[in-house]
C-alpha positions, 0 to 999 in steps of 0.5 A: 500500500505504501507505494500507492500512497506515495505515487498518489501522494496521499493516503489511502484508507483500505479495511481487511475482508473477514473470511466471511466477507469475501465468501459472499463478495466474490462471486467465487465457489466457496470451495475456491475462497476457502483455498484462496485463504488456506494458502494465503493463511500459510504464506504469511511470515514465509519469503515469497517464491521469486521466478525468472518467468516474467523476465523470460516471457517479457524479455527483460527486467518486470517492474517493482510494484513501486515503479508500476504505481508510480507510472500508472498512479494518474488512473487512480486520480480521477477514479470514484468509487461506487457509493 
């Protein structure tokens, strides 16, 4: 999120989903969410699993996160979301 803030230059407030949330939100199988969790639940504190895929397939370095936002971050200035 930090690199949002900072590519917008402001702060943007975000509210984490319960489980429940984001089984009646999705759209997706209930099935399919509760493996979304399970994984993401596992991965938490471990590295994340780094490949050279993107950079095979693009053919070249990809872009940090940072360096997306900050070229990107002018789709979000004009952006409304639905009240």
């Amino acid at each position: 999120m930090r690199a949002l803030h900072d590519a917008l230059n402001r702060r943007i407030a975000y509210k984490e989903m319960s489980p429940e949330e984001l089984r009646v939100l999705s759209g997706a199988p209930v099935s399919v969410v509760d493996v979304l969790l399970a994984a993401w639940s596992a991965s938490v504190g471990q590295p994340a699993y780094i490949t050279t895929s993107v950079a095979g397939l693009i053919g070249r370095a990809p872009r940090t996160f940072r360096r997306w936002a900050t070229d990107h971050g002018t789709a979000f200035t004009n952006y409304a979301p639905d009240s």
